[in-house]
TIRO-2110 file (N, C-alpha, C; in Angstrom, 1 decimal):
// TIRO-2110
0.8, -1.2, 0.0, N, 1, A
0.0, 0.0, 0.0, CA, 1, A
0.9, 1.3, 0.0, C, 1, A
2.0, 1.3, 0.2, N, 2, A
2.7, 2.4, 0.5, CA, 2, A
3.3, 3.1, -0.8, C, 2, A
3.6, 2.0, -1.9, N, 3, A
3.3, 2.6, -3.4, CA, 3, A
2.2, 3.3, -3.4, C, 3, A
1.0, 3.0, -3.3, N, 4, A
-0.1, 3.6, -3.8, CA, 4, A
-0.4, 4.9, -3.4, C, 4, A
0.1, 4.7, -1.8, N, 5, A
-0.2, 5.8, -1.3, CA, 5, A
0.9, 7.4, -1.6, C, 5, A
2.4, 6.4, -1.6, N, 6, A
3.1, 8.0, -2.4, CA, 6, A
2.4, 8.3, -3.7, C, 6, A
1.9, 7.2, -4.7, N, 7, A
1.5, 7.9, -6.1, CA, 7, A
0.2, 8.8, -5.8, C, 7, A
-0.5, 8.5, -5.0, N, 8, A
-1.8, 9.4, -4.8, CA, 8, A
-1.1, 10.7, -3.8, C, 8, A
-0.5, 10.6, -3.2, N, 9, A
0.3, 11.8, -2.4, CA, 9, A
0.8, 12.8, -4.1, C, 9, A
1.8, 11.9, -4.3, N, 10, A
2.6, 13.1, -5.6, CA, 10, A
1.3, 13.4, -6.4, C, 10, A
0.6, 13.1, -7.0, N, 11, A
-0.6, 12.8, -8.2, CA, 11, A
-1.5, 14.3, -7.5, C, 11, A
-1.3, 14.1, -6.1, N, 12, A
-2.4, 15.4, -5.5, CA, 12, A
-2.0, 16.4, -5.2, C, 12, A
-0.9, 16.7, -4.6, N, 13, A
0.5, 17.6, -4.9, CA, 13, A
0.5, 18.2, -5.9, C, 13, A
0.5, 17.4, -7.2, N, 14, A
0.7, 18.3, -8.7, CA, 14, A
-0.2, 19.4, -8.7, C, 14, A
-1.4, 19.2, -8.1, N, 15, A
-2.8, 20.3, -8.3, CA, 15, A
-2.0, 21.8, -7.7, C, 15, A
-1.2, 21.4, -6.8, N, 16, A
-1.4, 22.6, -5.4, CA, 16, A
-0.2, 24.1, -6.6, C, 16, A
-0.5, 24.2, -7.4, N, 17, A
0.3, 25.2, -8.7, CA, 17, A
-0.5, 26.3, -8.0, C, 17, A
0.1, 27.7, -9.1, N, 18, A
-0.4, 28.3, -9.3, CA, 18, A
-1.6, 28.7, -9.5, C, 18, A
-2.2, 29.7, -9.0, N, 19, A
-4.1, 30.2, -9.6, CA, 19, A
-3.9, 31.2, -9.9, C, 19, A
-4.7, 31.9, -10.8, N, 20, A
-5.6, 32.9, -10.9, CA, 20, A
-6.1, 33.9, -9.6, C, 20, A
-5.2, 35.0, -9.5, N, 21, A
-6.1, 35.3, -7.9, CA, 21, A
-6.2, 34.7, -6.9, C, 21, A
-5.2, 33.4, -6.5, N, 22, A
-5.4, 32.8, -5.2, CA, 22, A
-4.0, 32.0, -5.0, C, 22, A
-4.2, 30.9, -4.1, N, 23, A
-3.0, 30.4, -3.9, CA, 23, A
-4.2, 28.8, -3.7, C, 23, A
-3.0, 27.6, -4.0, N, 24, A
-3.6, 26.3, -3.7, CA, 24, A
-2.8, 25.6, -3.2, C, 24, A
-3.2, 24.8, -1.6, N, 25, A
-2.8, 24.4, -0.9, CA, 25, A
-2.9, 22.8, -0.4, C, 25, A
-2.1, 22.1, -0.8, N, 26, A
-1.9, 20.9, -0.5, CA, 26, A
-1.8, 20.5, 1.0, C, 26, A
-3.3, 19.1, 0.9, N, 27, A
-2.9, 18.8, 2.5, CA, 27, A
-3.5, 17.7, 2.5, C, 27, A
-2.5, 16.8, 3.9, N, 28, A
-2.8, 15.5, 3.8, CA, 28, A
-3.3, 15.0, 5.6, C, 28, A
-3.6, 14.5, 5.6, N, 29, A
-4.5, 14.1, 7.0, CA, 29, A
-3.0, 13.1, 7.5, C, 29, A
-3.0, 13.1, 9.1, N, 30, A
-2.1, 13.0, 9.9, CA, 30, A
-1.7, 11.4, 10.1, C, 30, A
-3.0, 10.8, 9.5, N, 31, A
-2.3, 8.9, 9.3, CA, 31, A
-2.0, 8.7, 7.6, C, 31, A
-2.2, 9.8, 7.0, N, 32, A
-1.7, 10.2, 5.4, CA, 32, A
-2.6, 8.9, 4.3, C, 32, A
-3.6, 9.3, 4.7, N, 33, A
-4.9, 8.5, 3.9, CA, 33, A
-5.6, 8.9, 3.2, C, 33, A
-5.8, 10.5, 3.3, N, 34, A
-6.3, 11.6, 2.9, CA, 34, A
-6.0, 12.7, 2.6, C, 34, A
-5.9, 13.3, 1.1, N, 35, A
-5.1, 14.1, 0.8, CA, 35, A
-6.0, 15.0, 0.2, C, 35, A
-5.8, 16.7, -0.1, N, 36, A
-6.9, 17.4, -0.6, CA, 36, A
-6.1, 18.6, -1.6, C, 36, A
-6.7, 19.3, -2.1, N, 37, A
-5.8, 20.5, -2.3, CA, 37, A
-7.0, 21.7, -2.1, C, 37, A
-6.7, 23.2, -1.6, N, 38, A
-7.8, 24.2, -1.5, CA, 38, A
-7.6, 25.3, -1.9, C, 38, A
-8.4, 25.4, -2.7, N, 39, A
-7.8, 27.0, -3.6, CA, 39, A
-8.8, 27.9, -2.5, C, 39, A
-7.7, 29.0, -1.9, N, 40, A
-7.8, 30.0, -1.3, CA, 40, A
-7.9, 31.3, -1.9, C, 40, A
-8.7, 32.1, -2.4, N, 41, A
-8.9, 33.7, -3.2, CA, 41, A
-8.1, 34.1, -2.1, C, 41, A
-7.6, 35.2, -3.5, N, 42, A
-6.1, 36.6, -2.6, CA, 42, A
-7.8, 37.9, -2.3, C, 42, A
-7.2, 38.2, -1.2, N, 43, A
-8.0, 39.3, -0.3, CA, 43, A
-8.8, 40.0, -1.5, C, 43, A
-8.1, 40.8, -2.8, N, 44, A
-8.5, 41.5, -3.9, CA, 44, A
-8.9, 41.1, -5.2, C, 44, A
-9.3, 39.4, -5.0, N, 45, A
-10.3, 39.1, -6.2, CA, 45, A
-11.5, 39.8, -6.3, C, 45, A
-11.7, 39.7, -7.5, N, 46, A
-12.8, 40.7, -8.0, CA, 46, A
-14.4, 40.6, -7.4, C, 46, A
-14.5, 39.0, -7.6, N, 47, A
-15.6, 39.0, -7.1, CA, 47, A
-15.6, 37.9, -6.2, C, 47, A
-16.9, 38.2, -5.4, N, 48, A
-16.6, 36.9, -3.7, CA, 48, A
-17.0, 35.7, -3.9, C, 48, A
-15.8, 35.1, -3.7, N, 49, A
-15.2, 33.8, -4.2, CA, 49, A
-14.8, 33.4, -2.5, C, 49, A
-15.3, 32.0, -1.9, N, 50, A
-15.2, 31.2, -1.1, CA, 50, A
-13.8, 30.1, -1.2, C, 50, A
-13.5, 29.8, -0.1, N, 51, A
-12.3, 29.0, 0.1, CA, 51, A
-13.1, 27.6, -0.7, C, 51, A
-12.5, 26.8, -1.4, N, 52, A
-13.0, 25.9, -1.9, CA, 52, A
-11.8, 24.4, -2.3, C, 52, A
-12.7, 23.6, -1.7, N, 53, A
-11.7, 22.2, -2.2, CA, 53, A
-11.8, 21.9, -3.3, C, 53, A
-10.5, 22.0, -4.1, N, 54, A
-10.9, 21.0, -5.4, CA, 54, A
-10.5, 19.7, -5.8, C, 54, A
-9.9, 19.1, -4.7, N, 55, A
-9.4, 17.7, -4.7, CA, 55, A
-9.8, 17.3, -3.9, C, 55, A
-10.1, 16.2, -3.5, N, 56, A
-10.2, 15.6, -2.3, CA, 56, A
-10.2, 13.8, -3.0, C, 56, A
-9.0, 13.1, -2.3, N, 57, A
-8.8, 11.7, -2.5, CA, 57, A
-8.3, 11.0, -0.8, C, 57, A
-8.9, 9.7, -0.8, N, 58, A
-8.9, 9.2, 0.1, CA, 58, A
-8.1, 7.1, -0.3, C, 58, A
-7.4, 7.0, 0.4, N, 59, A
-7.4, 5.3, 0.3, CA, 59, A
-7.8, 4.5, 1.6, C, 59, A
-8.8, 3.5, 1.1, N, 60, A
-9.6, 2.9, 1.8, CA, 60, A
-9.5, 0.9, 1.8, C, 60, A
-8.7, 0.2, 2.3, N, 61, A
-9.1, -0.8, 1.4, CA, 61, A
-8.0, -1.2, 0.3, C, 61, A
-6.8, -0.3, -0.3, N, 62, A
-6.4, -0.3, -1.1, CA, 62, A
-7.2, -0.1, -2.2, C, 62, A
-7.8, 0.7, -2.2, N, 63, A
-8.9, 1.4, -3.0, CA, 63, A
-8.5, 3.1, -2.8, C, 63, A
-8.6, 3.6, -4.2, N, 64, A
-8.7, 5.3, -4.0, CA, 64, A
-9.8, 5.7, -4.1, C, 64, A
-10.8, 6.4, -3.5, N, 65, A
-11.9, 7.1, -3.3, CA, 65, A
-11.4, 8.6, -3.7, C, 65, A
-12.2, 9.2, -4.5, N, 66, A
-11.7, 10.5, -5.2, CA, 66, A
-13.3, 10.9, -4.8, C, 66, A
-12.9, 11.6, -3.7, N, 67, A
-14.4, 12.5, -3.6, CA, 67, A
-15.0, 14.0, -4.2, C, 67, A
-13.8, 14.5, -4.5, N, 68, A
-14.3, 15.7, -5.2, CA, 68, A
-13.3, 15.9, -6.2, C, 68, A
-13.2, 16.6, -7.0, N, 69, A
-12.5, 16.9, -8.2, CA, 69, A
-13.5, 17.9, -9.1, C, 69, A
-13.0, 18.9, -9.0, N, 70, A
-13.6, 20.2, -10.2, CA, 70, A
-12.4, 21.2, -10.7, C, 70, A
-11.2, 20.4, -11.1, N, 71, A
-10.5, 20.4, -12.0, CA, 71, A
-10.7, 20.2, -13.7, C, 71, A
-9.8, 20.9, -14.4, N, 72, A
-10.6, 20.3, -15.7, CA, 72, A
-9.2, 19.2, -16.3, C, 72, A
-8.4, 19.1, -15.4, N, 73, A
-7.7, 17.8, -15.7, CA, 73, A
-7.6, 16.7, -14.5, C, 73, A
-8.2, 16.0, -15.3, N, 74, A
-9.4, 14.8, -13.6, CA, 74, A
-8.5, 13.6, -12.8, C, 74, A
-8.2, 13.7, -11.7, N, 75, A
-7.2, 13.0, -11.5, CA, 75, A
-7.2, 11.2, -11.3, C, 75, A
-8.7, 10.9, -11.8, N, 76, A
-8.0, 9.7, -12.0, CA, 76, A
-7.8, 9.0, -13.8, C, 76, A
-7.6, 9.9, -14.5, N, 77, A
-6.9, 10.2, -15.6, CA, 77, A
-5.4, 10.3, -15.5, C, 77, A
-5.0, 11.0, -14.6, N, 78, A
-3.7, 10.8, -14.3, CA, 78, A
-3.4, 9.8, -13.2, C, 78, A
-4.2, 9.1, -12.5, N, 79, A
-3.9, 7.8, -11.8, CA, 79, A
-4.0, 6.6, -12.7, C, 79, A
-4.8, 6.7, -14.1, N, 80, A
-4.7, 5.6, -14.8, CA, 80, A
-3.8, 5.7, -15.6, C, 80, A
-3.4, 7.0, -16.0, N, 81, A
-1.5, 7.2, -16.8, CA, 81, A
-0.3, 6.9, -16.1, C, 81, A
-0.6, 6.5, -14.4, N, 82, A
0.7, 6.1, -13.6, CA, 82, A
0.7, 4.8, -13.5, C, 82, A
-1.0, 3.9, -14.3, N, 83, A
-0.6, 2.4, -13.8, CA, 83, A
-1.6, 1.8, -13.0, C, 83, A
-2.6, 2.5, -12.2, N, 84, A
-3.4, 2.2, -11.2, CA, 84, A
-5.0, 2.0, -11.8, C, 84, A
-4.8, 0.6, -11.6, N, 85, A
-6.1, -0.3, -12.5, CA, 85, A
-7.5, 0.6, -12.7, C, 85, A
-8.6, 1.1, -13.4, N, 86, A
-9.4, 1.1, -13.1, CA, 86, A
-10.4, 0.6, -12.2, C, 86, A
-10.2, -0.6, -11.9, N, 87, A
-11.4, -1.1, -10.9, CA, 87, A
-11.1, -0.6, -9.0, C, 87, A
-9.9, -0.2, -9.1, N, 88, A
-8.9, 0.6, -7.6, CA, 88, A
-9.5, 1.9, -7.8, C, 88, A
-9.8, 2.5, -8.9, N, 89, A
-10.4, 4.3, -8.6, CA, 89, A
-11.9, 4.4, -8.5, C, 89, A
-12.3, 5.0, -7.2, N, 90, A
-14.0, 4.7, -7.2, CA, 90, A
-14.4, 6.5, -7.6, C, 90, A
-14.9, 6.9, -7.8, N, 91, A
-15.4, 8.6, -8.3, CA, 91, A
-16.5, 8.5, -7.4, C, 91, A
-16.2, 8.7, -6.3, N, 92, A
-17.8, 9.0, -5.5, CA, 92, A
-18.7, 10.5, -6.4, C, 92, A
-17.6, 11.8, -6.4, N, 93, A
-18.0, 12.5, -6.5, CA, 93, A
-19.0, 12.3, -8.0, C, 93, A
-18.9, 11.2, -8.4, N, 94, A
-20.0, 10.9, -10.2, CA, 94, A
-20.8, 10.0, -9.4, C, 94, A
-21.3, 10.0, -7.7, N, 95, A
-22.2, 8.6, -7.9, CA, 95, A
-21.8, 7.4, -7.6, C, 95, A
-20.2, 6.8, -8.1, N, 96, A
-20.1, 5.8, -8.2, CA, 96, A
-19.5, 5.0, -6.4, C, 96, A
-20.3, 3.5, -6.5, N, 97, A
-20.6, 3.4, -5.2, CA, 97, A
-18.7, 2.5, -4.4, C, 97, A
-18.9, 2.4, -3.7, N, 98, A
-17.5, 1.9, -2.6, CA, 98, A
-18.6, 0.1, -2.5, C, 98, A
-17.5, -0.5, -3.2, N, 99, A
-17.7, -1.9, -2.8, CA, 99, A
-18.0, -2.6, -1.4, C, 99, A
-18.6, -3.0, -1.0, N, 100, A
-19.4, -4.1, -0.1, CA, 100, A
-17.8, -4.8, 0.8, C, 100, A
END
C-alpha cells in the first residue's frame, strides 16, 4: 500500500500550482490516507469567491476514493497514466458506489 499511497500523495500535490487570484494548498491528513488541495482567493479578487476544495482523495481498502475533483484535468486520468487499475479508482464524486 505504501506505493499507492506516495502515487496518490505526488498525483495530489501536482494540483497545489499556481491560480488565478489565489494560492492552492496541498494537505494530507495525519495517518496520510487523505489528501486534498484548496484553492484559497487573494484578499483583492474581484468577485466573492469562497475557500474551496478542489481535490479531495482518500485510500480505503487499497482502493482510492476520489471524492471531489472540479478540476478540468481529472485526477484519475492521471492515476490511470501512472498504472493504477481502473477497478482501484471509485469517483464518489460521479455517484459511483464503494464496494461491499
Amino acid at each position: 500500500m505504501t506505493n499507492l499511497t506516495n502515487l496518490l500523495r505526488e498525483e495530489v500535490r501536482d494540483y497545489a500550482t499556481s491560480a488565478f487570484k489565489g494560492k492552492l494548498y496541498f494537505s494530507v491528513s495525519e495517518d496520510e490516507t487523505f489528501y486534498s488541495v484548496t484553492f484559497v482567493p487573494d484578499a483583492d479578487y474581484p468577485a466573492k469567491v469562497e475557500i474551496d476544495i478542489v481535490i479531495a482523495a482518500c485510500i480505503i481498502d487499497n482502493i482510492i476514493l476520489v471524492e471531489k475533483d472540479s478540476t478540468d484535468k481529472p485526477l484519475y486520468k492521471e492515476l490511470l497514466r501512472r498504472g493504477i487499475p481502473r477497478e482501484q479508482i471509485i469517483l464518489r464524486y460521479a455517484g459511483e458506489k464503494t464496494p461491499d
